[in-house]
N, C-alpha and C positions, 0 to 999 in steps of 0.2 A: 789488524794483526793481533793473534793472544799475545800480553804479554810475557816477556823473554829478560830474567831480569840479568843475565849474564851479556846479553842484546845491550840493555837499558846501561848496563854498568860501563861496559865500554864504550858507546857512544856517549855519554856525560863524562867522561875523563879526556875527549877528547874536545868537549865544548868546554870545562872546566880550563885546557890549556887557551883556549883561546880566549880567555878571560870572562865566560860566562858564569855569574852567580848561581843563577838559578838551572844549573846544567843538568842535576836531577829530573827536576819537573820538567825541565822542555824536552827532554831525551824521553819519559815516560809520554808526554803528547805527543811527541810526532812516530813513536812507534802504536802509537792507538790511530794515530791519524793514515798512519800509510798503509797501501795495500800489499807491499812484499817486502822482502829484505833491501833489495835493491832502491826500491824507494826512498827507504829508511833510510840508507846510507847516502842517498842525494840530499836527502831533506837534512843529515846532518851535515853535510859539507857546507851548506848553505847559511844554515843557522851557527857554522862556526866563522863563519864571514860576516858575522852578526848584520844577517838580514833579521830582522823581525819576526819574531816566534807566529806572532797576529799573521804578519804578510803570508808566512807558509803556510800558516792553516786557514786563513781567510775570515778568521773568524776572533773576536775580541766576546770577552762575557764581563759582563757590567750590571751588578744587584741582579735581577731575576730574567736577563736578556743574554741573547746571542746575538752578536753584531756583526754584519758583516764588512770588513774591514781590508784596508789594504791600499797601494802606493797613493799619494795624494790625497788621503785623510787622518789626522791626529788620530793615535791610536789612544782610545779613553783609559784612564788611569783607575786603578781602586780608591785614591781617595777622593775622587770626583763625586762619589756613591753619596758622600754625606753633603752635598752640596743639592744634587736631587733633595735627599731627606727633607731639605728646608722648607719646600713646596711640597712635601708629601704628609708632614707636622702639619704644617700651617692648612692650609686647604680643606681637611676637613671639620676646622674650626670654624672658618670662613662660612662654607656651606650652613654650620649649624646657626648660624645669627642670622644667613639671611631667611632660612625657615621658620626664626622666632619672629621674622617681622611682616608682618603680612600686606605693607607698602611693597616690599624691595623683592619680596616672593613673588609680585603679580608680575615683578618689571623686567627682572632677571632670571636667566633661565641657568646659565651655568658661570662658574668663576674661569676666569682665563688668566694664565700664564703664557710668559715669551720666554725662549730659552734663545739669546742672544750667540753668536759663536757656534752654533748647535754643532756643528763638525760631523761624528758619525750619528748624534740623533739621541746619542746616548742618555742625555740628562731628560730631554722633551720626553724619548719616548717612555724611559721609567717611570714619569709622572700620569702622562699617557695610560697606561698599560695597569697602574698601582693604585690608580682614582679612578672613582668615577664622576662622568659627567663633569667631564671641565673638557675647556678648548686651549688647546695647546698650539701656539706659534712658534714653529723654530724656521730661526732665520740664519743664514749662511750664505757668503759674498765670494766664497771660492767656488768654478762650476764644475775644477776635480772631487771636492768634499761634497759637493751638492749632487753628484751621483751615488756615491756611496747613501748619504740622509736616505735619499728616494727610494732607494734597493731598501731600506731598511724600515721604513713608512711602509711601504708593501708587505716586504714580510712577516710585520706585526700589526698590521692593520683590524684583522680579526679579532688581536686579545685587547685592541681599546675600543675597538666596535663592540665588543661584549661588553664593555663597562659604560656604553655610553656615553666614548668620550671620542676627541676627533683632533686632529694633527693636522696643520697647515704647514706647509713650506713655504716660504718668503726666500730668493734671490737676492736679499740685500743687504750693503753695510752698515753692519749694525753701529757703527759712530758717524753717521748722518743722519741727523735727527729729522731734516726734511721727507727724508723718505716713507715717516714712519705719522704721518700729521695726521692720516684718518682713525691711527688707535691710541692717538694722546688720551690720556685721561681715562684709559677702559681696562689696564692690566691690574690683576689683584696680585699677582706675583711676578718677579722677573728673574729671573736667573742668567746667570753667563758665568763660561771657563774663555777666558778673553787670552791672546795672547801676551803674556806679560814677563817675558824675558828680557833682560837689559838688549841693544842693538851686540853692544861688544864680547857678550857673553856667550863665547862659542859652548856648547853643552857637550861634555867632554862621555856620555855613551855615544856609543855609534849607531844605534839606534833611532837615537835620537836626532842628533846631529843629521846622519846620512838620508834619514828615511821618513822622518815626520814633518810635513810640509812647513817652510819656514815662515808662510804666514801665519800658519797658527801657534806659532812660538814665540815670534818677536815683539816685544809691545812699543820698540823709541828708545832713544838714549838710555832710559832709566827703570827702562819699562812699563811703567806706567800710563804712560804715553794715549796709549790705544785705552787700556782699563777705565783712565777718568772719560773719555770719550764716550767709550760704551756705557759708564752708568751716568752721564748727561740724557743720553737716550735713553737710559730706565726710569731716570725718572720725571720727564717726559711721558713715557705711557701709562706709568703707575697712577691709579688712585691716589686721592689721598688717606694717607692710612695705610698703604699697598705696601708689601714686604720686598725686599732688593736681596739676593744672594750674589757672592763675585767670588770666584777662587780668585787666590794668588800665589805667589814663592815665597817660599818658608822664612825667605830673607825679608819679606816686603807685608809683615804684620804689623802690630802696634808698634810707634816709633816718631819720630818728626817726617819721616820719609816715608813712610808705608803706606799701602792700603786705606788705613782707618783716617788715619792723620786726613788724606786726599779726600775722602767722604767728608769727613766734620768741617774741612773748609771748604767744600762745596757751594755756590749762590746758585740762582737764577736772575736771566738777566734783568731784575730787580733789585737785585745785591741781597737778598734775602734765602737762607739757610735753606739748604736742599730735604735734608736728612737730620735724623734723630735717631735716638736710642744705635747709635755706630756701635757694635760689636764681634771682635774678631772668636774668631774658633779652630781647636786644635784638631789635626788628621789621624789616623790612627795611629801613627806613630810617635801621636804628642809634640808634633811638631806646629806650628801657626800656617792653615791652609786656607780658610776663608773669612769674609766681614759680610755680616748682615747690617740691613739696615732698612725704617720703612720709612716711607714719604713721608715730606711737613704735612702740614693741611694749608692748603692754597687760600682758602677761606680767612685762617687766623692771619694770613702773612697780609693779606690784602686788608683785613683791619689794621693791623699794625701799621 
């Protein structure tokens, strides 16, 4: 439908009372989105029931994608964008060493990341789609989230086939590290948006709460819980040398309790140090959203 902004103004006063912030913009979507009046005004009844802007239009945009999205998968966030970034920096660094070396060029053919948690696909397929020539694993243990990945691997399958790059889906939990034995020691990068919600910490949107599956929210007691599990298994696949990215909750940055803290005490079961150079990063709101980190080298710990 053209826009109607006398349309737009009353239906945003009407999601406004229902507690919606962003009642402008989602009244301005879904009359782009609908085909008559009447639509419009279901699609607002709906959205003032705070169903999910994503669920009624099907569709989530994350950096340079359109996903499609809806009941039974994490709807991807904006600041998730700079958690990609990390593999999309790093990566074509990567590439350029192994081009200066004319051993590791004969051997290696493209760098591979795992995007751990991969939910709608959203982080995998940015990296996907933004690089070329890397192989990209996203792995996902939900099999309602794992239809949505798949619908979205297909429909972007063309713009990392033009780049020469390739997307694996993997069925599996990513904090069982057994399952993951045949790509120990082969990822240059790993990424995860792990669930990392306290168990008790009911998330007071409705959004959130009612409509985004609660295995991708909850992380244990502390939440943490699942995170340190999921980067046992990164670093497990990582090289060494290999870069680790992990979103977290803005509560669960640097600290005795956070994030970082849980990487720098990190062993293997050797009792020797996981990770190095631990450093967390603010979102765009300046708030503390993720911690990088790259693998020890296996080599120096085993002389030690």
């Amino acid at each position: 439908m053209d826009i109607d902004r006398a349309l737009v103004a009353s239906a945003a006063q009407k999601l406004r009372v229902a507690g919606i912030e962003s009642a402008d913009h989602d009244a301005s979507r879904l009359l782009e989105f609908a085909h008559s009046v009447s639509e419009f005004d279901q699609l607002i009844a709906q959205r003032s029931l705070r169903i999910p802007l994503q669920h009624l239009t099907g569709t989530a945009y994350f950096r340079h994608l359109a996903l499609n999205v809806g009941p039974g998968v994490f709807i991807p966030r904006p600041e998730t964008e700079l958690l990609a970034q990390v593999a999309i920096d790093a990566l074509p660094r990567i590439l350029q060493q192994w081009l200066s070396d004319a051993e590791v060029k004969a051997t290696v053919t493209k760098p591979t990341v795992f995007d751990l948690c991969s939910g709608s696909g959203a982080v995998a397929l940015s990296v996907a789609t933004e690089l070329t020539n890397v192989t990209v694993h996203a792995v996902e243990v939900s099999a309602e989230a794992l239809r949505w990945l798949l619908r979205n691997v297909e429909a972007h399958s063309e713009k990392f086939q033009e780049q020469n790059s390739r997307v694996t889906v993997h069925c599996l939990d990513a904090t069982e590290s057994e399952k993951f034995n045949e790509w120990f020691n082969t990822a240059d990068v790993v990424l995860s948006n792990p669930p990392y919600i306290p168990d008790a910490m009911i998330p007071r949107e409705p959004e959130v709460r009612d409509h985004d599956p609660h295995l991708a929210l909850f992380g244990g007691h502390d939440g943490l819980e699942v995170p340190v599990k999921v980067a046992q298994v990164a670093a497990e696949l990582l090289i060494d040398g290999g870069i680790f990215g992990m979103e977290h909750a803005d509560v669960q940055g640097e600290g005795d309790f956070g994030l970082p803290a849980a990487l720098r005490n990190m062993t293997d079961s050797s009792g020797a140090v996981v990770w190095r150079d631990v450093t967390d990063h603010l979102d765009y709101n300046g708030l503390p959203r993720f911690t990088t980190a790259i693998r020890t080298n296996r080599a120096t710990q085993m002389q030690g």
